[in-house]
N, C-alpha and C positions, 0 to 999 in steps of 0.2 A: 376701198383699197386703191381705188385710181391715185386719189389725190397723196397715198402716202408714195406710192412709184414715183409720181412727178416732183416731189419733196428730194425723194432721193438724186435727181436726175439733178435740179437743181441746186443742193449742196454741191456732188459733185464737179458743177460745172463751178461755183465758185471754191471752192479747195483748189480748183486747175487754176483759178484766176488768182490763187496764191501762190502756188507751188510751179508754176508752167515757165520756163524760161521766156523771158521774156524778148521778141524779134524785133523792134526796134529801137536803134541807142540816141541819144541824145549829147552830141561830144563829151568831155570830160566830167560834164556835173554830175555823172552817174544818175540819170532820169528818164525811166523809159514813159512814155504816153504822160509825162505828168508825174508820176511818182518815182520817190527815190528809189536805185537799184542796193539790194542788196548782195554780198558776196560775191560783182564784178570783178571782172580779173583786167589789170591795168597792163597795157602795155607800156614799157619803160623808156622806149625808145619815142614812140609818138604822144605819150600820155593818155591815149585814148582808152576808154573803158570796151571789153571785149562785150559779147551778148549774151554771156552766162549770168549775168545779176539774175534777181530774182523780184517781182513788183512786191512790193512791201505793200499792204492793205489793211489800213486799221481797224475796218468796220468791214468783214465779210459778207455776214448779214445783207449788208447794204446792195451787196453784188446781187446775192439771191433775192430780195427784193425787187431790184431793176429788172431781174429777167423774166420776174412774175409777170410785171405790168407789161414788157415784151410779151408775153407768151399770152395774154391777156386770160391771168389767173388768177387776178385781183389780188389782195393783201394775205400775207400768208397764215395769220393771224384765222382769215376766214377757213381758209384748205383747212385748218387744225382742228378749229370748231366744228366745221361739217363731220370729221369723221367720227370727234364724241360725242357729237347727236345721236348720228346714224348707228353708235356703239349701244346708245342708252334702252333701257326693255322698254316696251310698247307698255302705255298709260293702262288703264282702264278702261279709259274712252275708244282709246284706240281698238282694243281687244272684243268692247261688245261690239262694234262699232263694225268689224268686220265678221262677226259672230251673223249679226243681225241682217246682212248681207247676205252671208253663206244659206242661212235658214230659212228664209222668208219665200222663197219658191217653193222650198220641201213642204213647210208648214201646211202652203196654201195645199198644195198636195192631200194633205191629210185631210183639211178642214172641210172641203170639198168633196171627198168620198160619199158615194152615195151606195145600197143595196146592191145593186150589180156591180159595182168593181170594186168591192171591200174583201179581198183575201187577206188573208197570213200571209200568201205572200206577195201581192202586191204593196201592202206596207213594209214589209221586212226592210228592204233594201233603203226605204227613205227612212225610216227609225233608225238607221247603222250609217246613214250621212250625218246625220242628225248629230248622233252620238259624239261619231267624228270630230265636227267641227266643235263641240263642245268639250269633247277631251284636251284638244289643242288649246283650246282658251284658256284652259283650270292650269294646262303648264306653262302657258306663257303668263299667267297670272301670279301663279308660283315662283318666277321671276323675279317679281314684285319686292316681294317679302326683305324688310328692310331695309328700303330705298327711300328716297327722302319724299313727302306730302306734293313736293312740286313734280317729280317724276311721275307716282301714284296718281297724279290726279291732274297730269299733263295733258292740257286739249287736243284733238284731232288737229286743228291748224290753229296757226296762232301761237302766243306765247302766256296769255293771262292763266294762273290756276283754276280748273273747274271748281263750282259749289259742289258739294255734298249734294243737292236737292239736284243738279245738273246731273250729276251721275245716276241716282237714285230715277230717273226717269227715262233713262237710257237702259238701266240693267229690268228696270221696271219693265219696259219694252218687249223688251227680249224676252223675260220668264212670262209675257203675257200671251205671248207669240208661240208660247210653246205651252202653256198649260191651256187657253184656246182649243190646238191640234189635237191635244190631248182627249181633249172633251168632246169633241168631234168623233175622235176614236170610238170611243165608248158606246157613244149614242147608237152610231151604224150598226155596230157587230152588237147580236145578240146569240144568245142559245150556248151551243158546242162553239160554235167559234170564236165568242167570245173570251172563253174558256182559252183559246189559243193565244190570243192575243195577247191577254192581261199578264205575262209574261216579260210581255218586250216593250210593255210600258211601265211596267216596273220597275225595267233596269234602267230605263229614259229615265224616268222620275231619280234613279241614286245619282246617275249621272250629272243630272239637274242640281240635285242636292251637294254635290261636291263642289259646282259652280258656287256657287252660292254660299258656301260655307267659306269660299277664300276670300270672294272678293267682301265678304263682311268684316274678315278680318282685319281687310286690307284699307276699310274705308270705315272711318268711326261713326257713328251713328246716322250709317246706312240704313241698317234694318226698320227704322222711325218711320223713316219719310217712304220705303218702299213697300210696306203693310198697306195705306191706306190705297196704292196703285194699284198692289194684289187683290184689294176684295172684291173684284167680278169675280174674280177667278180662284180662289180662295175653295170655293165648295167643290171643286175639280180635285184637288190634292185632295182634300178628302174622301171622294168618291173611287181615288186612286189606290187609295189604303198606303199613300207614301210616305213609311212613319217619320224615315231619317229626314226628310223633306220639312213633315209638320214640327218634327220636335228644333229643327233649324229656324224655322219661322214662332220659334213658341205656340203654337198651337194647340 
């Protein structure tokens, strides 16, 4: 939004450098700084042109230009671009990209759980960050949906289109990161408590499976190249009982 303020600022100031009476005259030829006046008022007696003309300016633009590289704001061309970048939805890349970020401390969280500090509720709260930042993904993924191949599958930096197989190892990432934690879970907690838990990894796993079901849509023959990533981790969904998960992954 900076860069539309200063847009404004600078039209503005060239509008004034059309419209603004202009304070110096140049005798009779009616020409202030250079350019002809327009609508000066002629004295009759001296010939002389008054200071109400007006600078006549063909190329405005050109004013708002000069004050760029003044202001040093570079080409305006660029200020326009920057904001429908800055407008456009975040790639795919982008999204696990800070997904994977978000998680990766929680995860370790989980994986790490040993007998003595494995409660109900000492997981509760990292399974419901978890969630969290997974819910955020699936909506700003939902974004997505009918945007062009170069948006969808727009890199973190840079400007080249990611592969399919480039994504496919990044989202691979992430569901490994989490079905991992997963399996960690399970292992620790036994008996009645177990009992407790399998609850709120069940709703991880739909939450999982909502992930997953968008961004497949979103990326054509995703699902190919991210099976063969998932089979460590493969016998975890199972062991999960996470149907909407397996039947996502055809399973």
């Amino acid at each position: 939004m900076h860069s539309f303020n200063t847009l404004s600022i600078l039209f503005a100031a060239a509008c004034s450098a059309v419209t603004s009476a202009a304070p110096i005259l140049s005798g009779v030829t009616g020409v202030v700084d250079g350019l002809p006046l327009v609508g000066g008022l002629v004295d009759t007696a001296t010939g002389a042109t008054s200071g109400l003309g007006l600078r006549q300016v063909s190329e405005p633009l050109a004013v708002v230009d000069d004050l760029t590289g003044e202001l040093g704001l570079g080409d305006l061309t660029d200020l326009t671009n920057l904001d429908l970048r800055a407008a456009a939805p975040q790639s795919v890349a982008v999204i696990f990209t800070t997904v994977q970020t978000e998680i990766t401390p929680l995860t370790e969280q989980l994986t790490y759980l040993t007998a003595a500090n494995a409660t109900v509720a000492t997981i509760t709260p990292i399974i419901g960050q978890i969630k969290t930042s997974l819910t955020t993904a699936t909506t700003s993924l939902q974004a997505l949906v009918g945007q062009q191949v170069s948006v969808i599958l727009a890199p973190v930096e840079g400007t080249v289109t990611l592969a399919v197989s480039d994504v496919a190892t990044l989202v691979g990432g992430v569901l490994t990161l989490l079905l991992t934690a997963v399996g960690a879970v399970l292992k620790v907690f036994v008996g009645d408590v177990k009992a407790g838990v399998l609850p709120l990894l069940t709703d991880l796993g739909c939450t999982i499976a909502a992930l997953l079901k968008i961004v497949l849509s979103l990326v054509s023959g995703l699902l190919a190249l991210l099976l063969p990533i998932l089979a460590p981790v493969l016998s975890i969904v199972a062991s999960l009982g996470a149907t909407g998960l397996l039947s996502i992954l055809s399973l």
